[in-house]
C-alpha positions in Angstrom: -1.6 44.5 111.3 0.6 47.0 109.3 0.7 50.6 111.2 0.0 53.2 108.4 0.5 56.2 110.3 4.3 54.6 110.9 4.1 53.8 107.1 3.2 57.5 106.3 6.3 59.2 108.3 8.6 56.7 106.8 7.6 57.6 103.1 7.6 61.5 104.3 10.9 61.3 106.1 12.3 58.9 103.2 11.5 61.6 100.7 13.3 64.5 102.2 16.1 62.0 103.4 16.4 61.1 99.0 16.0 65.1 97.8 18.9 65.6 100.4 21.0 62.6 98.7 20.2 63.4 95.3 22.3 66.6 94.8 24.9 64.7 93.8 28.7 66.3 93.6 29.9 67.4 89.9 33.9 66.7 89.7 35.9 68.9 86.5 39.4 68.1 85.6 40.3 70.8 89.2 37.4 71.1 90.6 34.7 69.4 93.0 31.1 71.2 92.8 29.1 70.0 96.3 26.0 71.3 97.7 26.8 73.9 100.6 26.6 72.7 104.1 25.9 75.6 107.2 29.3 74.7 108.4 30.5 76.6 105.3 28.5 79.6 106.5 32.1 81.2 107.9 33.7 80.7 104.8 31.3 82.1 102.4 30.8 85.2 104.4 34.6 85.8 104.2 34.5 85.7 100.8 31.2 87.0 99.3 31.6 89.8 102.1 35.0 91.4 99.9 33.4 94.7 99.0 34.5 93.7 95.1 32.2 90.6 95.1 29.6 93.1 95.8 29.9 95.3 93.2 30.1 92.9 90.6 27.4 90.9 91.7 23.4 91.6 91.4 22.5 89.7 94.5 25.0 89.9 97.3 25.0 92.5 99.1 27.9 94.7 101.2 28.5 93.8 104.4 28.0 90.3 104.0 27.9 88.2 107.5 28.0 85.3 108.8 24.2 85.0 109.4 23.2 86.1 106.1 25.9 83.2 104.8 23.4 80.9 106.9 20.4 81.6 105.5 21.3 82.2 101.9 22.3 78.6 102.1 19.3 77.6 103.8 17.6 78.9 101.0 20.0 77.0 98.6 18.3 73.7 100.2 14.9 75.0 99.9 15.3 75.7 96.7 16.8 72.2 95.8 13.9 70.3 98.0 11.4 72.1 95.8 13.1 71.6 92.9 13.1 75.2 91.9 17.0 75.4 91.5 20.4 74.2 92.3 23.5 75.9 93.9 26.9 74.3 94.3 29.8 75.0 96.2 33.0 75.5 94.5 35.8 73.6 95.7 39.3 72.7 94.7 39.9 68.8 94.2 42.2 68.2 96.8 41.5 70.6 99.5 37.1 71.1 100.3 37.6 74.8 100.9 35.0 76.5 99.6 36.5 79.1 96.6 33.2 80.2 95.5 29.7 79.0 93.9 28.0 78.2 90.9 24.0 77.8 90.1 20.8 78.0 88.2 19.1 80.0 91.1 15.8 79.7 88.6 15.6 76.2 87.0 12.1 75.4 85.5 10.8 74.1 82.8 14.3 73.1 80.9 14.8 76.9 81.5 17.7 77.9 83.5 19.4 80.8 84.7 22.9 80.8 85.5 24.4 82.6 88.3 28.2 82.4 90.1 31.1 83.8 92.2 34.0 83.4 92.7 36.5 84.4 95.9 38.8 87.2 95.0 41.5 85.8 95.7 40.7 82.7 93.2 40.4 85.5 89.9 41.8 85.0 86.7 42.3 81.4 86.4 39.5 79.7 84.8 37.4 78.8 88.2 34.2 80.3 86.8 34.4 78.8 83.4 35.1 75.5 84.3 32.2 75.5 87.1 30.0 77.4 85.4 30.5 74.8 82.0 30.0 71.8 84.0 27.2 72.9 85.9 25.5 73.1 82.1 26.5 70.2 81.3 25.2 68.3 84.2 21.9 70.4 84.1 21.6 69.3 80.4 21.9 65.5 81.1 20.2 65.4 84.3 17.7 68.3 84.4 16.6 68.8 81.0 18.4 72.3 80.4 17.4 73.5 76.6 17.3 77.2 77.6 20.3 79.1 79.2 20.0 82.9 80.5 22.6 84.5 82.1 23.6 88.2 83.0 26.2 90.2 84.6 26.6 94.1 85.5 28.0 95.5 82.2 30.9 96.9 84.3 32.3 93.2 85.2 34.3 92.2 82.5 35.5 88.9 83.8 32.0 87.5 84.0 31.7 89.1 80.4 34.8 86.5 79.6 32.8 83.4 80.9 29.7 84.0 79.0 31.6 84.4 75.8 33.7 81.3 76.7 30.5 79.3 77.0 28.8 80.5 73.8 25.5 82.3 75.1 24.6 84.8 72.5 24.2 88.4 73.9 20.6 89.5 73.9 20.6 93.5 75.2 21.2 95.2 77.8 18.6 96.5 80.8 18.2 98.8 83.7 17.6 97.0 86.6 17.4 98.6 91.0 20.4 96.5 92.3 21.5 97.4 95.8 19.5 101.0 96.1 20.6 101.9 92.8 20.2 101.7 88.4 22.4 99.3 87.1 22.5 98.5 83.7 22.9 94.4 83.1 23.8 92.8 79.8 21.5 89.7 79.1 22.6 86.8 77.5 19.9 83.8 76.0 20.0 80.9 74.2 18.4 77.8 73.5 21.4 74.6 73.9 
């Protein structure tokens, strides 16, 4: 006699064990893209707690510690599991340090919207780009993207860069309370 209730918690269990496996690593010609563990909690809270992260970014604020590293990447799971999103850890190829991150903190619908950072002291040499680009990519072949959006404060020029290296038309610009304060946001759309 087959024990359903046994049956059940195996299917259950077997489901959050394959939403766990199926973020599957995204490798560029440098880079390895991996879903964020807690163990890099430190990490990211030394870098996305640099003061200049914070003003360039909409989301993170200043100071940045370890705890809140914790649960922003709890969330990052959650978000995955209900398959709401998908955040990445940036990584060089030969050394898994994390360097930064890369997402579509809103993915519905073939409708994504494309966030990243990078480390301060990884600037200037093509790390967003070439994250940011194969994060499309792999959202277009595996998730269905058709509809990019992407913004950054109009103030950050290097985020500015990325967006026109990946060919998202500018849309406007809006007013938007980031961190206690107006910021003004350019917005960029398109359909891909």
């Amino acid at each position: 006699m087959i024990n359903w209730s046994y049956f059940v918690i195996l299917v259950i269990m077997g489901d959050q064990f394959e939403n766990n496996m199926m973020q599957q690593n995204i490798e560029t010609e440098r880079l390895v893209l991996r879903p964020f563990k807690l163990s890099d909690s430190k990490r990211v809270s030394e870098l996305a707690g640099d003061k200049q992260i914070a003003e360039m970014t909409e989301n993170i604020p200043h100071p940045y510690n370890e705890s809140i590293a914790k649960n922003w990447i709890l969330g990052s799971e959650a978000l995955f599991a209900e398959s709401k999103g998908i955040v990445y850890a940036i990584t060089f190829k030969q050394k898994d340090e994390i360097i930064g991150a890369v997402s579509f903190p809103k993915l519905v619908d073939g409708s994504g919207v494309l966030g990243y950072w990078v480390g301060v002291p990884f600037w200037g040499v093509g790390i967003a780009y070439e994250a940011a680009a194969a994060l499309v990519e792999y959202g277009k072949q595996h998730y269905g993207l058709n509809k990019l959006e992407v913004t950054h404060l109009t103030e950050n020029k290097r985020s500015k860069s990325v967006v026109r290296k990946l060919g998202v038309p500018y849309v406007k610009n809006k007013i938007k309370h980031i961190q206690g304060q107006d910021r003004t946001v350019c917005v960029y759309a398109s359909k891909i």
